[in-house]
Rosetta silent file (secondary structure, phi, psi, omega in degrees, C-alpha in Angstrom):
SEQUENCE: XXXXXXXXXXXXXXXXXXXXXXXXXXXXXXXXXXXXXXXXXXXXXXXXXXXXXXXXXXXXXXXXXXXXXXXXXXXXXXXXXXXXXXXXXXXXXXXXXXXXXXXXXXXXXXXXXXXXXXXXXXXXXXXXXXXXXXXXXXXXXXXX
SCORE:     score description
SCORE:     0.000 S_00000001
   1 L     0.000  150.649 -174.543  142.794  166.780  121.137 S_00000001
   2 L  -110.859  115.774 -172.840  139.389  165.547  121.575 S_00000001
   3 L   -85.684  174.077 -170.329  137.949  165.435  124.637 S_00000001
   4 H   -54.986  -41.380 -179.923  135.120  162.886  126.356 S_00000001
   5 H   -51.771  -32.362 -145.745  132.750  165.887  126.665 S_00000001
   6 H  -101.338  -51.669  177.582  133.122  166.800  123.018 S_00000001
   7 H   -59.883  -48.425  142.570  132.317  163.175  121.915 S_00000001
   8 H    -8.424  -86.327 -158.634  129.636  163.122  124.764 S_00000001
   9 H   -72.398  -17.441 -155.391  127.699  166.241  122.679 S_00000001
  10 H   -89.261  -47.794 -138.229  128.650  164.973  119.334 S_00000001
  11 H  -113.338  -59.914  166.426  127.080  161.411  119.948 S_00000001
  12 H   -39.141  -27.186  175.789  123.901  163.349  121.641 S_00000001
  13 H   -79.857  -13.807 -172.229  123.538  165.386  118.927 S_00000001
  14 H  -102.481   -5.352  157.933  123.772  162.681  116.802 S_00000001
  15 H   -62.915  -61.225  178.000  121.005  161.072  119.042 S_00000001
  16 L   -79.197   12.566 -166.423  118.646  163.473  118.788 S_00000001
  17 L  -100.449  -12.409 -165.084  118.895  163.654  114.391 S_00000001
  18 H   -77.165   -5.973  174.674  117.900  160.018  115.009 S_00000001
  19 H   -83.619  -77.426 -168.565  113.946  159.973  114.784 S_00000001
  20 H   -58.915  -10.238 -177.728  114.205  162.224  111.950 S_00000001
  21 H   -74.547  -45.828  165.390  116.899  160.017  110.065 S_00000001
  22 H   -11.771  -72.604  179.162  114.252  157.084  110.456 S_00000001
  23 H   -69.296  -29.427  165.744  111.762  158.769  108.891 S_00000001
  24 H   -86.719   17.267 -174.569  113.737  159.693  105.983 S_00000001
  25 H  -117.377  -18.736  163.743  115.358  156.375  105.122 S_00000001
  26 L  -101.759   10.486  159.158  111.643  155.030  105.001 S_00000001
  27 L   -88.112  -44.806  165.428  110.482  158.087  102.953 S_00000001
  28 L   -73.592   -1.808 -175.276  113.650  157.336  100.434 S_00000001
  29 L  -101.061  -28.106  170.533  113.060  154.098  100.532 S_00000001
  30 H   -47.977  -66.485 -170.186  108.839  154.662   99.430 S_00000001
  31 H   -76.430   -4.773  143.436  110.154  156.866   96.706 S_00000001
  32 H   -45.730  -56.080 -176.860  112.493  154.591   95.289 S_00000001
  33 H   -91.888  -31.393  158.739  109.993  152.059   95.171 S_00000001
  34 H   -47.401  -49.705  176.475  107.283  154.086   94.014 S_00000001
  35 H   -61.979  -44.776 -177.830  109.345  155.213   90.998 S_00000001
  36 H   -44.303  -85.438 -177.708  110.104  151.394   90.464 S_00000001
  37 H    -8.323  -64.778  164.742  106.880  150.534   90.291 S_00000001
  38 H   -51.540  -53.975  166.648  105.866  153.556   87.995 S_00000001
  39 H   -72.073  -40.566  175.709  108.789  152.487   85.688 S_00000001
  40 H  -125.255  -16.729 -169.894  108.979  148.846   85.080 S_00000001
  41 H   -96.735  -78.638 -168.843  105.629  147.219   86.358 S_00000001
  42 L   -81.794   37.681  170.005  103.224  149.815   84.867 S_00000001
  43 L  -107.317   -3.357  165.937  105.059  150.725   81.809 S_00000001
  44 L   -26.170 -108.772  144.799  105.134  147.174   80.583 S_00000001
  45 L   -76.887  147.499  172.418  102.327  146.649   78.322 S_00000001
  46 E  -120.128  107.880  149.116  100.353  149.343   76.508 S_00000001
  47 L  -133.915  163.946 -177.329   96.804  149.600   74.362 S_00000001
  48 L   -54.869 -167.079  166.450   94.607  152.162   73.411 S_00000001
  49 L  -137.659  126.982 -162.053   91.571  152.262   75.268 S_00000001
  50 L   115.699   24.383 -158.666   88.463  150.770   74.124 S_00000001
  51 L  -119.565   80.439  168.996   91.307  148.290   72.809 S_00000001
  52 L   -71.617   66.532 -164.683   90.590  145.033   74.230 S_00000001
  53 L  -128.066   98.446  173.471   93.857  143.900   74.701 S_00000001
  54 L   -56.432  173.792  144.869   95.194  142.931   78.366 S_00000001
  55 L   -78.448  134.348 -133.036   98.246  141.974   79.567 S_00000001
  56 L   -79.342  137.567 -176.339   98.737  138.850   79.889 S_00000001
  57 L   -47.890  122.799  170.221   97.339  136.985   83.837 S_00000001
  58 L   117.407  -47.908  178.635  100.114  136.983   86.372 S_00000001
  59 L  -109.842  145.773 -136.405  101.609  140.035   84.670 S_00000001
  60 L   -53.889 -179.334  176.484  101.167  143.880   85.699 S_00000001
  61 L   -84.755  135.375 -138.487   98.470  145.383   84.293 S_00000001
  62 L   -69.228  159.791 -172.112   98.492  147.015   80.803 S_00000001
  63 E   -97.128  121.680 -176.194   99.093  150.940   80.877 S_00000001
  64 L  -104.056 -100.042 -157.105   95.727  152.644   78.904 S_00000001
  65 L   -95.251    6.176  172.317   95.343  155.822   80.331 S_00000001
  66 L    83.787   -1.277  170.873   98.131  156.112   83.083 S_00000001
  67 H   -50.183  -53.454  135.819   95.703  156.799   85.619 S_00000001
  68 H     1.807  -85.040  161.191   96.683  153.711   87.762 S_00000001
  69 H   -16.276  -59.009 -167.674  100.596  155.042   87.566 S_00000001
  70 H   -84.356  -20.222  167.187   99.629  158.048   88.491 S_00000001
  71 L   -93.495   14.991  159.611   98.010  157.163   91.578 S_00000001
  72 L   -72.451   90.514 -138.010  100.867  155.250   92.813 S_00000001
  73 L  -138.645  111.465  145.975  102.021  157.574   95.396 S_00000001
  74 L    -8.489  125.469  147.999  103.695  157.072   99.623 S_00000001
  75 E  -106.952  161.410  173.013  101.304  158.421  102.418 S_00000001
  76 L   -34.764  115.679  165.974  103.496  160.100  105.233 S_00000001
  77 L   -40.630  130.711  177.841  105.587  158.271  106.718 S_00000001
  78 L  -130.436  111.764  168.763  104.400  157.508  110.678 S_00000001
  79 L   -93.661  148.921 -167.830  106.666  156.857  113.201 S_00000001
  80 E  -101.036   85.517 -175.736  106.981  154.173  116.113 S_00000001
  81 L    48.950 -148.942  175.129  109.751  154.710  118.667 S_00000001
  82 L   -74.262   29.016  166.024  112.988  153.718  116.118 S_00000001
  83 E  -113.188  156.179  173.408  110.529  152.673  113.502 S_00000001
  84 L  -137.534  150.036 -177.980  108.960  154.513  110.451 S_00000001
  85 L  -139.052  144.899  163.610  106.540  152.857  108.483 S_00000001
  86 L  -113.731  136.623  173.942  105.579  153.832  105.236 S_00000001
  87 E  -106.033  134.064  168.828  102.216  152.688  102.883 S_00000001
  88 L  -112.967  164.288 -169.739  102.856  152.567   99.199 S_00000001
  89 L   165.257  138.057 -176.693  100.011  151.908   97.104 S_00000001
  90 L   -78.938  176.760 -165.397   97.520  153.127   94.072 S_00000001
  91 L  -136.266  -27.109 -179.653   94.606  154.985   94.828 S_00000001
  92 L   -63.290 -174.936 -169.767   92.252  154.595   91.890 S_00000001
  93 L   -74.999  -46.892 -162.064   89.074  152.250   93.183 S_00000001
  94 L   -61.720  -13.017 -173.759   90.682  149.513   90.473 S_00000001
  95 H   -47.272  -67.943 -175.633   94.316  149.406   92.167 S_00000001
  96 H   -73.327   -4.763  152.804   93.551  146.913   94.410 S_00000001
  97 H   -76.342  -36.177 -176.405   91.803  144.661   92.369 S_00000001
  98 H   -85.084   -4.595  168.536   94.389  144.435   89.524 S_00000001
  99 H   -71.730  -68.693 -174.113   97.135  143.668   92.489 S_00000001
 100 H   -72.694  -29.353 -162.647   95.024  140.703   93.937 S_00000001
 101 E    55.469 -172.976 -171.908   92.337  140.001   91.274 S_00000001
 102 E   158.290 -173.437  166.014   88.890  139.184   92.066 S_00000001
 103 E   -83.627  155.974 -159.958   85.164  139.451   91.169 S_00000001
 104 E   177.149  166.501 -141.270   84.132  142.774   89.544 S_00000001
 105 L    28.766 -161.741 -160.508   81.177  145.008   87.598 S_00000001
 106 H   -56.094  148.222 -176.618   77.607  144.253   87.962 S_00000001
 107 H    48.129    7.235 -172.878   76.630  141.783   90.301 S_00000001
 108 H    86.272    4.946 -158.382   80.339  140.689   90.309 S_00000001
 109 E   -47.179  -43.720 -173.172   79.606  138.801   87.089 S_00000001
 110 E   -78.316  130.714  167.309   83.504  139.454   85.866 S_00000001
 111 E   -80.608  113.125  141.203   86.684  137.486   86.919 S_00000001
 112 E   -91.777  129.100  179.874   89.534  139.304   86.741 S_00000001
 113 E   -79.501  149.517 -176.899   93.143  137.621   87.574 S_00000001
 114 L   -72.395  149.184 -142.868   95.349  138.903   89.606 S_00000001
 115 L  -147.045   46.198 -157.249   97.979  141.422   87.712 S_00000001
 116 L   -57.706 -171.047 -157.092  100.200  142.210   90.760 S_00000001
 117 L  -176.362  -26.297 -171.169  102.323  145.391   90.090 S_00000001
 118 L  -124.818  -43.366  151.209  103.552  146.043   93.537 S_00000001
 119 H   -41.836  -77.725  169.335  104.412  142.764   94.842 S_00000001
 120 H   -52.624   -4.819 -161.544  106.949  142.115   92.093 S_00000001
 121 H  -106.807  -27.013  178.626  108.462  145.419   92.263 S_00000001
 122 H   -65.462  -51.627 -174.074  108.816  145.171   95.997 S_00000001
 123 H   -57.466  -44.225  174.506  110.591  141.744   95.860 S_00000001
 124 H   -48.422  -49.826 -162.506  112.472  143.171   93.173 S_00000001
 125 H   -86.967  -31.500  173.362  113.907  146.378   94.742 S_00000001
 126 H   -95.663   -5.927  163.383  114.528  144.448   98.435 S_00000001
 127 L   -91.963    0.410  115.544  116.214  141.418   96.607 S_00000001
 128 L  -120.736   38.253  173.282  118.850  143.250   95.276 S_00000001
 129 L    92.784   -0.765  167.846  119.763  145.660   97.883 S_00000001
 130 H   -75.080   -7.519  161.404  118.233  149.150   96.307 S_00000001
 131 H   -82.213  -16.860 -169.569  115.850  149.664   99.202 S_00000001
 132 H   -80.480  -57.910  171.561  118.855  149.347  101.596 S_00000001
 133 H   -51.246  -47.526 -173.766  120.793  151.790   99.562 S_00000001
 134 H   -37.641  -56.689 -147.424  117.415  154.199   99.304 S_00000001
 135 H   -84.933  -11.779  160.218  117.565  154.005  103.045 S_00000001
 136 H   -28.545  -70.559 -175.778  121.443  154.618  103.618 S_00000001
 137 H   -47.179  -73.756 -177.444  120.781  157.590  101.550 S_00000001
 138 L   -58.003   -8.939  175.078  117.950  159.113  103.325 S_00000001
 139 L   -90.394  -15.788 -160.146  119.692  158.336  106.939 S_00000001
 140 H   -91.826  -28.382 -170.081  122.795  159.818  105.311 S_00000001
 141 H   -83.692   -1.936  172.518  121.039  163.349  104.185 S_00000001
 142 H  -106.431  -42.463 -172.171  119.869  163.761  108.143 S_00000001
 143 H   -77.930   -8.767 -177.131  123.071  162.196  110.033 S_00000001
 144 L   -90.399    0.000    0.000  126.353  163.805  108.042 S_00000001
């Protein structure tokens, strides 16, 4: 038989795994959507390079030399009382232009449209319930 005490340390113990389960249900849920990203937005379209052939405005941007891809990467997770926050996000200087579009090269002369890549993949991944499973998972590999 199970006593109060034993349920008492059981549900403290399961108290104190809870900051780290946090952080690792927003660390599975970053690398979930990082791989998304990496898989269906900038794996789309393809040309060589020195190939002037975009993807079309509105949709991500075309994969030349995978650099982009590859800098599509989580910083650390930082946590806030029973929050974790994660930033996903590219890194080359060009990331944040092809998400948003803008002016660009000399003097700003160039228009580029926005090519989001991260937007859609986010909407994608929390609209049909695979960041909630990421984060199950990662609360499940600290709390069992």
């Amino acid at each position: 038989m199970v006593s109060v005490a034993d349920v008492n340390v059981k549900l403290k113990a399961m108290q104190a795994r809870v900051p780290a389960a946090v952080v690792a249900s927003a660390m599975a849920m970053a690398l979930d959507f990082t791989s998304e990203v990496k898989k269906d937005e900038l794996t789309r379209y393809t040309h060589p390079p020195k190939v002037p052939t975009n993807s079309p405005p509105g949709e991500p941007p075309a994969l030349v030399s995978g650099a982009l891809r590859g800098s599509v990467r989580p910083e650390p997770p930082v946590a806030s009382g029973p929050r974790a926050e994660v930033t996903v996000g590219g890194t080359v200087i060009y990331a944040r232009i092809q998400e948003l579009g803008g002016r660009a090269g000399r003097n700003h002369a160039s228009v580029l449209p926005p090519r989001p890549y991260l937007k859609p993949a986010a909407e994608r991944v929390i609209g049909t319930g695979q960041a909630t499973k990421a984060a199950v998972k990662g609360w499940l590999t600290v709390m069992r």
